[in-house]
C-alpha positions in Angstrom: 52.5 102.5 51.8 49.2 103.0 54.1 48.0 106.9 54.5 48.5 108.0 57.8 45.1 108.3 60.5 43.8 111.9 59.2 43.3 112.6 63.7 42.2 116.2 62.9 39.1 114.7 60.9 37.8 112.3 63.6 38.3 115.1 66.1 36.3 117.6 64.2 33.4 114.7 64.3 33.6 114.6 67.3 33.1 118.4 68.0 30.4 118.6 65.7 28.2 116.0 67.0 29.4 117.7 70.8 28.2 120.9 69.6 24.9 119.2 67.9 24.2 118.1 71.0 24.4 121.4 73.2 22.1 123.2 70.3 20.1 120.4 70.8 19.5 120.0 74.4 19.6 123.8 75.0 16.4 123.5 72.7 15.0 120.8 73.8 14.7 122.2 77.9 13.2 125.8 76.0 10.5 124.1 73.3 9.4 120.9 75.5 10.4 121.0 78.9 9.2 124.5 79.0 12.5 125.5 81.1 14.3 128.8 80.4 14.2 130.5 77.3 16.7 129.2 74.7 18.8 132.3 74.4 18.9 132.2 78.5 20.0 128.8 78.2 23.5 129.6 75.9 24.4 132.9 77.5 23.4 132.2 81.4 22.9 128.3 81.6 22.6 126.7 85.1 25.5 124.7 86.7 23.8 121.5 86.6 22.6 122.0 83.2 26.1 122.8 81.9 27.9 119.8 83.8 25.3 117.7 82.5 24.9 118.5 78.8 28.7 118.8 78.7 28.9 115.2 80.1 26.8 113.8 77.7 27.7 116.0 74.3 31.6 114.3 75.4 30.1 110.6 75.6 28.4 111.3 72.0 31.1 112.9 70.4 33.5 110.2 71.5 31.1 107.6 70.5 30.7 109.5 67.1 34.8 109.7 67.0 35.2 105.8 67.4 32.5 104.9 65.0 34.4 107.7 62.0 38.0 105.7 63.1 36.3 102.5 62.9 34.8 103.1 59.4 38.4 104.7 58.5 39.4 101.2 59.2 37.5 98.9 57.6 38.4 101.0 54.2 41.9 100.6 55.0 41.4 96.8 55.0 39.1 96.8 51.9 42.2 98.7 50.0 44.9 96.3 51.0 43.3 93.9 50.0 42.2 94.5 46.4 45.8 95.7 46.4 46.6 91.7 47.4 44.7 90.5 44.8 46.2 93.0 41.7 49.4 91.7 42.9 48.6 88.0 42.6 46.7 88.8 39.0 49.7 90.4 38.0 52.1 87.7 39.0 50.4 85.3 37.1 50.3 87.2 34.3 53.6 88.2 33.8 55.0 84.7 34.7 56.4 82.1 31.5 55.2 79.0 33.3 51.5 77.3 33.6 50.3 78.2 36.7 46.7 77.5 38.1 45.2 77.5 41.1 43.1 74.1 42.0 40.5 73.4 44.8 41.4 70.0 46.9 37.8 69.2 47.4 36.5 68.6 43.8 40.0 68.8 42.2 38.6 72.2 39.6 40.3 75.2 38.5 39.7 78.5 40.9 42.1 80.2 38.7 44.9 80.1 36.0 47.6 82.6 33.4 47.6 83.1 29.7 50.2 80.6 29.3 47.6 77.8 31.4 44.9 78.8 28.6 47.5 78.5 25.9 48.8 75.3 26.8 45.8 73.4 26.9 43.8 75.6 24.9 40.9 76.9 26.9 39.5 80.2 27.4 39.0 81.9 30.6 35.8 81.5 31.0 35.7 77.7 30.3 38.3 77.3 32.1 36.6 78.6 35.8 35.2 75.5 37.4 37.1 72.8 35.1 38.2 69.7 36.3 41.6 69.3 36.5 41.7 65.7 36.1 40.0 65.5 33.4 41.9 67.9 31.7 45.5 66.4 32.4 43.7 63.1 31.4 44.4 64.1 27.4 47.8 63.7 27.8 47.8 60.1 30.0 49.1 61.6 32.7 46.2 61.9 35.3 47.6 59.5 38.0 50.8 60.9 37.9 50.3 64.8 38.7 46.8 63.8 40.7 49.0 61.7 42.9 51.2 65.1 43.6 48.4 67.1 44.7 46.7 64.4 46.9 50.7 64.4 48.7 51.2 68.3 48.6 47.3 68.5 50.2 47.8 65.9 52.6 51.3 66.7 53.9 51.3 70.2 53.6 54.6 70.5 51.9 55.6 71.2 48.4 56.0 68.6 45.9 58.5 68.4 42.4 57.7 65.5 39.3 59.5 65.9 36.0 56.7 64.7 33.2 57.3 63.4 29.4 54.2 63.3 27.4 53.7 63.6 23.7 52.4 66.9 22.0 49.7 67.7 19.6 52.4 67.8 16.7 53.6 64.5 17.5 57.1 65.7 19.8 58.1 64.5 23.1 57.9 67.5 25.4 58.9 67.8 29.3 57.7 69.3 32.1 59.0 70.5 35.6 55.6 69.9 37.4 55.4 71.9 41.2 52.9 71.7 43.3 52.7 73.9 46.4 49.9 74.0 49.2 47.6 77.4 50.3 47.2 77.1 53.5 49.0 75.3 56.4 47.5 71.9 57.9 46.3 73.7 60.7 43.7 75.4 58.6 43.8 72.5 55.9 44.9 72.9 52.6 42.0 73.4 50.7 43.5 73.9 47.6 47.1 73.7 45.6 49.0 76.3 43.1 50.0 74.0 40.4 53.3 75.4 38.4 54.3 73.2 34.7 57.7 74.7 32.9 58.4 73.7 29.8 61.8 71.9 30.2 61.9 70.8 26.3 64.8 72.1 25.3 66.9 71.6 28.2 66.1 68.3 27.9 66.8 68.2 23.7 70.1 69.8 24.5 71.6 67.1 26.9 70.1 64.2 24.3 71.9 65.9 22.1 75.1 66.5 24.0 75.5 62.5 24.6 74.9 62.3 20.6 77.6 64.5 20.4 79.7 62.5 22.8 79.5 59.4 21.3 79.8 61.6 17.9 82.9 62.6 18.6 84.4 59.4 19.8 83.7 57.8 16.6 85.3 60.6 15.3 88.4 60.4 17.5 89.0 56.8 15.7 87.7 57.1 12.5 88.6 60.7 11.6 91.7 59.6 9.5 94.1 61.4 11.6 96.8 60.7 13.8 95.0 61.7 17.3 96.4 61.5 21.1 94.9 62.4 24.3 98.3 63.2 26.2 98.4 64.0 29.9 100.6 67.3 31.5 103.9 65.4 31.6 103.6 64.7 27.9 102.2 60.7 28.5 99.8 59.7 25.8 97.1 58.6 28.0 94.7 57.4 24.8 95.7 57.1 20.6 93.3 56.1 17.5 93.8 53.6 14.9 95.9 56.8 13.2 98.4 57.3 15.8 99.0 53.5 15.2 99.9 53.8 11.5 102.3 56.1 11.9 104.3 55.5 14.7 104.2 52.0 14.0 103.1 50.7 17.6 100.2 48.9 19.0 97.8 50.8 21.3 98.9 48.7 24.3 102.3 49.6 23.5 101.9 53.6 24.0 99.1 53.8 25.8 100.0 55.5 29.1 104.0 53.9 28.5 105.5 56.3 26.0 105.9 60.2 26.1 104.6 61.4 22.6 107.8 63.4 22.4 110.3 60.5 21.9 108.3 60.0 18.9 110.2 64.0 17.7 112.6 64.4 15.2 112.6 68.0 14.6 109.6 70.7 15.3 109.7 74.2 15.8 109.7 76.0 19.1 105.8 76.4 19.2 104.9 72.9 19.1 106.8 71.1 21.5 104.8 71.4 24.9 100.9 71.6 25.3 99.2 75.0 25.2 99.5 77.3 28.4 97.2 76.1 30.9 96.2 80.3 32.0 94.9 80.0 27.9 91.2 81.5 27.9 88.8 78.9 27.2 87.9 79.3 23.6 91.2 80.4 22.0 91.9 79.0 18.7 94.1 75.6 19.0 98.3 76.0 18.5 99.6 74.9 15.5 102.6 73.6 14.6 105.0 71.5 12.3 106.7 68.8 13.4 109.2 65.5 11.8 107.4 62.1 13.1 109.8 59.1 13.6 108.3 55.8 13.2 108.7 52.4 11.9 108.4 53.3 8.5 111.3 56.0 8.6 110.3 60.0 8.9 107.1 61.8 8.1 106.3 65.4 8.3 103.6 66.2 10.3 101.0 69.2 11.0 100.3 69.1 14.7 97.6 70.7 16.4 96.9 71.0 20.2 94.0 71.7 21.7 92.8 72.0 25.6 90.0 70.2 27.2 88.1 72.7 29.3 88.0 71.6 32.9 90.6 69.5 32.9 94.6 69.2 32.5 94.8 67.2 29.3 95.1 68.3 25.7 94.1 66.6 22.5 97.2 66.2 20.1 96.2 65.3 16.0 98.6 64.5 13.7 98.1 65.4 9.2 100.8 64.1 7.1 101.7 66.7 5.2 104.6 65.5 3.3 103.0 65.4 -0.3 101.7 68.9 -0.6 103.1 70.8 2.8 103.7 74.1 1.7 100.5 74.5 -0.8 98.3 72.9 1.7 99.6 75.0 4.8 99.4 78.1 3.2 95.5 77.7 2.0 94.6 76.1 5.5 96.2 79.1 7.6 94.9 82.0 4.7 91.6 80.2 5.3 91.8 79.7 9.3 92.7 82.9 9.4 89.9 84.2 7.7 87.3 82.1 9.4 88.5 82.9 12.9 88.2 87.0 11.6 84.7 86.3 10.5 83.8 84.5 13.4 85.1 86.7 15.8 83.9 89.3 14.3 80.4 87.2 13.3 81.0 88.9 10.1 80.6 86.8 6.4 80.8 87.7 3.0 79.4 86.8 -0.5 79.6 87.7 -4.1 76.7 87.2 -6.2 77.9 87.1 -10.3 75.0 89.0 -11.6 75.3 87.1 -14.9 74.8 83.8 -14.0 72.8 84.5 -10.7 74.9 82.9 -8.7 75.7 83.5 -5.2 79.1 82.1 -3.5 79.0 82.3 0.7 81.9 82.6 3.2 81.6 79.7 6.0 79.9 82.8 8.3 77.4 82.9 6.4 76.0 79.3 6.5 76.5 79.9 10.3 74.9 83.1 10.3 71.3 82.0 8.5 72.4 78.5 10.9 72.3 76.5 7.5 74.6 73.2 6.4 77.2 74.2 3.7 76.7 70.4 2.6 72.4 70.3 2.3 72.1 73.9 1.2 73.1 75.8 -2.3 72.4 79.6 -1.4 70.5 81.7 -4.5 69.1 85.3 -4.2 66.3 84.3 -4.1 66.1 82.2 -0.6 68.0 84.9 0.7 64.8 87.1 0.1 62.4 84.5 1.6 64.8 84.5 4.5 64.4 88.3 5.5 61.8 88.9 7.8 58.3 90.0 5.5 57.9 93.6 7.0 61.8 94.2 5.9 61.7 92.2 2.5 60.4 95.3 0.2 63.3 97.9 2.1 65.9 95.0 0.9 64.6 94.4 -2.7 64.6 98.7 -2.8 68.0 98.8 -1.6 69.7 96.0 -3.8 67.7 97.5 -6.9 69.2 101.1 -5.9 72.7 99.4 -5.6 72.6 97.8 -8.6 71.0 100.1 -11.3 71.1 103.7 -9.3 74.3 103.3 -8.2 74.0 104.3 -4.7 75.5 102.3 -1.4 73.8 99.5 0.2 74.3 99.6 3.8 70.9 98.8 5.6 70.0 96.8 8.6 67.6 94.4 8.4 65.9 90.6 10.4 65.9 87.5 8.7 64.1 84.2 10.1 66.1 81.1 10.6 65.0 77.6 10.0 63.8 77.3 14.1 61.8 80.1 13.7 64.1 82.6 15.6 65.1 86.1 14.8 68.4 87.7 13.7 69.4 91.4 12.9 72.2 91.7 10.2 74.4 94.6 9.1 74.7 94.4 5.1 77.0 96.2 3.2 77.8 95.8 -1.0 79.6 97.5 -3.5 78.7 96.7 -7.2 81.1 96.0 -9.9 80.3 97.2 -13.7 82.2 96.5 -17.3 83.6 99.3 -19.6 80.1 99.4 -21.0 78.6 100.0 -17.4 77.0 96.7 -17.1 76.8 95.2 -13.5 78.7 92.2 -13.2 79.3 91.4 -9.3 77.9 92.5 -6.1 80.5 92.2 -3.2 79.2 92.6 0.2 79.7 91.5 4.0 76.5 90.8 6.3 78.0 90.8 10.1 75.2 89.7 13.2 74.7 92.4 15.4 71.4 90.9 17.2 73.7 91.1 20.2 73.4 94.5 19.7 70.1 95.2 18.9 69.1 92.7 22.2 71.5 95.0 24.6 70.1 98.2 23.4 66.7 96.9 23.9 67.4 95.1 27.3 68.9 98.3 28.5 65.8 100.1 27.3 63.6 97.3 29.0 65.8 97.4 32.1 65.4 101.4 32.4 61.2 101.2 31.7 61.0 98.0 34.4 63.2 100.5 37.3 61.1 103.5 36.2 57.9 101.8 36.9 59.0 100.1 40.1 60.7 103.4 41.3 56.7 105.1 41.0 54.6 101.6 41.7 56.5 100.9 44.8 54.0 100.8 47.9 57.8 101.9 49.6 59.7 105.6 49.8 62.5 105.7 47.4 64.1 108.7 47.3 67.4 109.5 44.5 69.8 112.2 46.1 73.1 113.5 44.9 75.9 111.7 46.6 78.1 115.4 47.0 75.8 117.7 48.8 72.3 115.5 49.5 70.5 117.4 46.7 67.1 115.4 45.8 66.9 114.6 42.4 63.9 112.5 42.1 61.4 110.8 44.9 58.4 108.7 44.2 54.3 109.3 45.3 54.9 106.8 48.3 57.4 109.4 49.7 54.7 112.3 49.0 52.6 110.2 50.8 54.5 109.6 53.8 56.2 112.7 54.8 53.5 115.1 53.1 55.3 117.2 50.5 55.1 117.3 47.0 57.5 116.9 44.3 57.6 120.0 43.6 58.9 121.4 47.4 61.1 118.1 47.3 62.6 118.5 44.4 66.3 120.5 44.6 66.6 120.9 48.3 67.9 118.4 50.7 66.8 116.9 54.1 68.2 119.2 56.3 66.9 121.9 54.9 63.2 120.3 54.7 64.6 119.4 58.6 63.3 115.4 58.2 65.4 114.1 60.6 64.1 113.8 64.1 67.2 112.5 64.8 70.7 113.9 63.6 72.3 111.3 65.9 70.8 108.7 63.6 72.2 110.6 60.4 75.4 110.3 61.5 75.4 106.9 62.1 73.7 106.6 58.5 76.4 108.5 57.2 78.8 106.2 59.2 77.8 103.0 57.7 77.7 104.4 54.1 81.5 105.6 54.1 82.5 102.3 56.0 80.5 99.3 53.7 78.8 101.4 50.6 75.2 100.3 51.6 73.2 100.5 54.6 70.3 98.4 56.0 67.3 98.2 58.2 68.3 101.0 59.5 65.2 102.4 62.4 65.0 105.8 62.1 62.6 108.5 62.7 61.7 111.0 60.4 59.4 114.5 61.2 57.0 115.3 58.2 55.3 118.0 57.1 52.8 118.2 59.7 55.0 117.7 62.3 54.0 114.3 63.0 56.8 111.9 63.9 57.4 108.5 62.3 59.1 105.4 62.5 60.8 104.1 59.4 63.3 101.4 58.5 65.7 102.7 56.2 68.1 101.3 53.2 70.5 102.9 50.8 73.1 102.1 48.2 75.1 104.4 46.0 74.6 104.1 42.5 75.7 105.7 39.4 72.6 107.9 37.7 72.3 110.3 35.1 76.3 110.0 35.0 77.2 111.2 38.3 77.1 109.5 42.2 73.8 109.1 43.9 72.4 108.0 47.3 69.3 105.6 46.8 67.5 105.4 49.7 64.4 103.2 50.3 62.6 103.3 53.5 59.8 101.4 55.2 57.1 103.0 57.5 57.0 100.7 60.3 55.2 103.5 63.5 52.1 100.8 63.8 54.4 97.6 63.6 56.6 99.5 66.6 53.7 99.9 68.3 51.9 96.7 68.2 55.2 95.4 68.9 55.4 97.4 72.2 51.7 96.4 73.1 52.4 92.6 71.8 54.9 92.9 74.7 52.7 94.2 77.4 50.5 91.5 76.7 53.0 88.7 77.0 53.7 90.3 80.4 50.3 90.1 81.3 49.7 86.6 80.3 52.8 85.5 82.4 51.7 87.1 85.4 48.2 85.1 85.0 50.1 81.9 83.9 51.7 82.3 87.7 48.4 83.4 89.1 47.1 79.7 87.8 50.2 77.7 88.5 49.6 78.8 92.2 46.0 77.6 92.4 46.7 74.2 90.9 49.4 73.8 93.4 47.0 74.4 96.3 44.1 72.5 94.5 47.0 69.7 94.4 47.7 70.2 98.3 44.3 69.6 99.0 43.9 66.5 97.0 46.9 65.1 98.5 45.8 65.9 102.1 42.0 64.0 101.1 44.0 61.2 100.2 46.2 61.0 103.3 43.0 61.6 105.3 40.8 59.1 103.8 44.1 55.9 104.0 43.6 56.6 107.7 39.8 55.7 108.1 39.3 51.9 108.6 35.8 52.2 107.2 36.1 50.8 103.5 34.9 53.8 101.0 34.3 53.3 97.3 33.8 55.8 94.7 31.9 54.5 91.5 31.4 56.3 88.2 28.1 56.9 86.1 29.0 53.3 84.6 29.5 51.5 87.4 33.0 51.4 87.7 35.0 51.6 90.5 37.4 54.8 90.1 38.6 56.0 93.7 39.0 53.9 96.9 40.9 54.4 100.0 43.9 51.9 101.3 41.4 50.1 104.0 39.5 48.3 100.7 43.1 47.2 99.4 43.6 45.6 103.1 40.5 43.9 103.4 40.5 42.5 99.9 44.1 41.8 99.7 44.4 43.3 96.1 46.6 45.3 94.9 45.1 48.9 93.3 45.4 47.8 89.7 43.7 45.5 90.2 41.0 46.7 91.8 40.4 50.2 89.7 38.3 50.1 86.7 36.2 47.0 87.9 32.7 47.1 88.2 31.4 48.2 91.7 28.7 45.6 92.6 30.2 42.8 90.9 33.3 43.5 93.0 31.0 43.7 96.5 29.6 40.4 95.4 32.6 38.8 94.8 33.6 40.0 98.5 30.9 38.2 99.7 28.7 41.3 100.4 25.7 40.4 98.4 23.1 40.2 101.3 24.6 43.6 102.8 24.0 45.4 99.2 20.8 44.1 99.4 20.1 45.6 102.8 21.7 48.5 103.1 21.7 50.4 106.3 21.4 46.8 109.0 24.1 45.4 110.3 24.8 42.1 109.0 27.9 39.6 109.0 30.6 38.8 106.8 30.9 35.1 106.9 34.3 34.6 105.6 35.8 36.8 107.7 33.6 37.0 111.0 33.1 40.8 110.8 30.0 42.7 111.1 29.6 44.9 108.6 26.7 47.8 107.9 26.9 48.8 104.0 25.4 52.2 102.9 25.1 53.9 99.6 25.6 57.4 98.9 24.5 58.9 94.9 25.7 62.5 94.2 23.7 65.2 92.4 23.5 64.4 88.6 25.9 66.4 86.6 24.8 68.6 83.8 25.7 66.3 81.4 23.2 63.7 83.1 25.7 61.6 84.4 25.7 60.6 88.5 28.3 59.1 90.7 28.0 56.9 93.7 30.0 56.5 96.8 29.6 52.7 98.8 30.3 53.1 102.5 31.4 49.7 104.8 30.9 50.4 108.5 32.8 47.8 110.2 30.6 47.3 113.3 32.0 44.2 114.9 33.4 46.1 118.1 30.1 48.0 118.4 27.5 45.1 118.5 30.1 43.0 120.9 29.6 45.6 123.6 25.8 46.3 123.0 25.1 42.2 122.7 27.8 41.4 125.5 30.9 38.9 125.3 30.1 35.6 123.4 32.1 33.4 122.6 33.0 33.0 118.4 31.2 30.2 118.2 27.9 31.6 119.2 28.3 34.4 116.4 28.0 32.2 113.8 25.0 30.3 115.5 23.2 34.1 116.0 23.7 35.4 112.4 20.7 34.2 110.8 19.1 36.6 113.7 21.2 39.3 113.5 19.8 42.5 112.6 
């Protein structure tokens, strides 16, 4: 938030260089000019000598006053913007992407993040003045993304490319490439902000989600089971090759023409219609029991349902159970049942027989250490090179302790998983012994609580990232207690502002430090906040410690802090944008009134033009107006008759060439005598006028054809027409 003017410093300037200058003049008129003595001077000065040095000592201090306001300025303006530039250095920083800055003229880097320099491994210093073509160039992919910027730098506007190229270690990897211009094309764009995101393993997931598709469709038919898509109504929209066998019937046969339930002999309650449809997505699947009729007489059947997310079908499968029904149903629901625990509770367990060193998982666990039950045959030892190395001497402590000291193992340690990520687990054991106190087993769960560990330290995170915006922000945020106003914490841009320290802030509330210049608009604050919970943009003015009054635009929400309701309140100081907004005003005014001021003098310039013209169509002289190249730009209507042409075709033609074709070649020849116009029996005197030269060096011209036919009859006397022509060689 910008300081405000310190007005009492460039005041005091001012008086000092005033009071400099009095000293200074007093002793100037005593030492030099040999006037009064310079004691006579300060206690009994003359009346002229006061008005004058007074006059002068305010015209210096003034000047002095402007030049200390001035200087405040231009440190104002330095400040902002090496602020501007932190904020940019630390956007760049902070951001995952690639981001670098390149110059449209020579196509180099001006400036780029860590994760730039990473990427293509360069340093910073190599990397100032690189050429960006030839760096994308490694990867083939020069004529794609140079293309980009050459569009984003030509037409101002942003452009977005997805890239594939392949990595140093041999993988495909994508890219979201952004380009987006500095500047507008008024000023040009004279360079680009080029953005990459790694896209890899968005792109991995769907490849592998339309594996998975066509996975599990060769799984629907080939899975061994009786299997059925059925519809809401209980239609079997699609079977496999299973519900064939068993009910006996072709695919064309049930498909979308039978009801899966006329297919029923006896089931129990459970089974008979598809799961609820207000079922949370992700419950486990209804199981039931059910007597299948088909063809080949009656089966018992194990049914299980299951909802398709998204829509309003349900996937129906089918075990024949008849053999082995009770055995098999009571191991598949004891182990279900214990799987679903585990999972839900992300919790597995394992027994390692300390005699054999073996070790025996629970399904959790291969999903725990993400492992295949099938590929992988878990010892104690790759359970050790699994823990993370700065926890693996605390775990080999810990089991020892269990195992020979008898004490409990409950510790909490990271392992590493096969991608490289991290996981926290919770282990817990208890070791069995023999009647001669030999170990035999160690029993123990190991439950996932990186959930955990990642909340804790994202609401530790989230807690350091609103501490340091709360004290970085260049805006007043104040914390107040929701019941009585009471402040409980403000920020340094609220010291700033209003002038008072933490310390005088801190316990009291704003009415007592009186800040509002307005209670009016403390009401209506007050208002808003009961009616919607926030408020917004709200201009208010607030009185601070000097007495000053300022313009702010002020926001609040109520949020829960320390355990109890607060007020958050973050205002703006907007006094100078309120007043350049009331001067920006004034000078739109102004501007109109010129605009009109204009608008009338073009209308008279206009008048005038128009009345020239009029003037000139009414003169039967012929008048042509030429430019500096000859051509004929302006004529009035009396050329138009004589010529019988119509104006476009006349304008724009060269000027003599034109007379000539008129048959006024001998009159441009001698300009100023009277000569006549064989093809039309005229007399005709042509003269030619050449304006000024302009300041560019150009000149116009302005041909003038007297027609003096009426003239010469009454100074030659009547004659017949025949004798005209017989005269003209004498003429003149």
């Amino acid at each position: 938030m910008t300081k405000p003017f310190n007005w009492k410093r460039h005041i005091a300037v001012g008086g000092v260089f005033i009071a400099i200058f009095w000293l200074g003049d007093a002793l100037l008129d005593a030492t030099i000019m040999g006037r009064d003595p310079f004691l006579h001077q300060l206690h009994s000065p003359k009346a002229y000598e006061i008005w004058m040095r007074t006059f002068y000592a305010c015209l210096l201090g003034a000047f002095f006053a402007s030049l200390s306001v001035v200087c405040e300025r231009g440190r104002r303006v330095e400040t902002a913007l090496r602020h501007s530039d932190d904020l940019s250095h630390i956007f760049l920083e902070s951001s995952r992407d690639a981001i670098c800055v390149v110059k449209t003229a020579d196509y180099t880097i001006v400036n780029c993040n860590g994760v730039f320099l990473a990427n293509y491994a360069l340093t910073e210093e190599a990397a100032q003045g690189y050429s960006f073509a030839e760096l994308v160039a490694r990867h083939g992919l020069a004529d794609q993304i140079m293309s980009l910027i050459s569009d984003c730098s030509c037409s101002g506007s942003p452009m977005n490319s997805e890239i594939c190229y392949r990595a140093e270690d041999g993988r495909n990897r994508y890219e979201d490439i952004s380009v987006h211009p500095i500047g507008g094309l008024e000023q040009g764009v004279r360079s680009v902000l080029f953005v990459a995101r790694d896209i890899t393993v968005r792109r991995i997931s769907q490849e592998r989600l339309e594996e998975s598709e066509a996975r599990y469709r060769a799984i629907f038919e080939d899975t061994g089971t009786a299997m059925a898509i059925i519809l809401p109504d209980g239609t079997l929209q699609m079977v496999n090759r299973g519900f064939e066998a068993v009910t006996g019937l072709s695919r064309e046969e049930l498909e979308g023409r039978r009801l899966w339930t006329e297919f029923i002999g006896r089931c129990d309650s459970d089974g008979v219609s598809a799961p609820d449809e207000s079922a949370l997505p992700g419950t486990p699947r209804r199981s039931f029991e059910v007597q299948l009729v088909g063809k080949e007489g009656t089966r018992t059947m194990a049914g299980n349902w299951a909802a398709i997310e998204g829509t309003d079908q349900s996937v129906l499968s089918l075990v024949d159970i008849s053999a082995h029904k009770e055995v098999e149903e009571a191991l598949r629901e004891s182990r279900a049942t214990l799987a679903l625990a585990q999972r839900i509770a992300r919790l597995g367990n394992w027994d390692w027989d300390l005699g054999s060193d073996t070790l025996e998982w629970s399904d959790e666990m291969y999903r725990i250490y993400d492992l295949d039950p099938a590929s992988f045959v878990p010892t104690h030892e790759l359970v050790l090179q699994a823990v993370h190395p700065e926890d693996r001497e605390q775990v080999i402590r810990s089991v020892n302790d269990a195992i020979y000291n008898r004490r409990a193992y409950h510790l909490d340690y990271r392992i590493v998983l096969p991608n490289g990520s991290l996981r926290t687990l919770s282990a817990r054991a208890e070791v069995t012994y023999d009647a001669q106190g030999r170990p035999l087993h160690m029993l123990g769960t190991a439950q996932d609580i990186t959930w955990r560990i990642e909340a804790e330290q994202a609401l530790r995170n989230s807690e350091e990232k609103f501490s340091k915006a709360f004290h970085a922000s260049p805006d007043s945020i104040v914390i107040t207690r929701a019941e009585d106003g009471t402040y409980i914490d403000v920020n340094e841009a609220f010291q700033e502002i209003t002038g008072y320290s933490r310390e005088e802030v801190i316990g009291r509330t704003s009415t007592e430090l009186l800040l509002w210049a307005d209670q009016d608009a403390r009401m209506v604050m007050l208002k808003l906040l009961n009616e919607h919970g926030h408020v917004r943009n709200l201009d208010v003015r607030f009185r601070v410690k000097s007495g000053e009054i300022r313009e702010l635009l002020w926001s609040a929400d109520v949020i829960e802090y320390q355990g109890e309701a607060c007020l958050i309140a973050i205002s703006r100081d907007v006094t100078d944008q309120r007043q350049m907004e009331r001067e920006l005003l004034e000078s739109d005014a102004r501007l109109y009134m010129k605009h009109e001021e204009l608008k009338n003098v073009f209308h008279q310039m206009e008048g005038i033009r128009r009345e020239w013209e009029e003037i000139m169509d009414c003169i039967s002289d012929l008048f042509i107006l030429a430019d500096q190249f000859g051509k004929i730009r302006r004529f009035n209507r009396a050329v138009e008759t004589f010529t019988g042409m119509a104006h476009r075709d006349i304008v724009g033609r060269d000027c003599l060439a034109f007379l000539e074709e008129q048959g006024l070649k001998e009159h441009l020849e001698s300009p100023g005598i009277e000569l006549l116009h064989k093809p039309s029996g005229k007399w005709f005197v042509v003269k030619r006028h050449a304006f000024p030269p302009e300041v560019d060096g150009s000149a116009r011209e302005v041909v003038i054809i007297n027609d003096t036919t009426n003239i010469g009859r009454r100074q030659r006397g009547a004659q017949p027409h025949d004798d005209a022509s017989a005269q003209a060689p004498n003429a003149g």
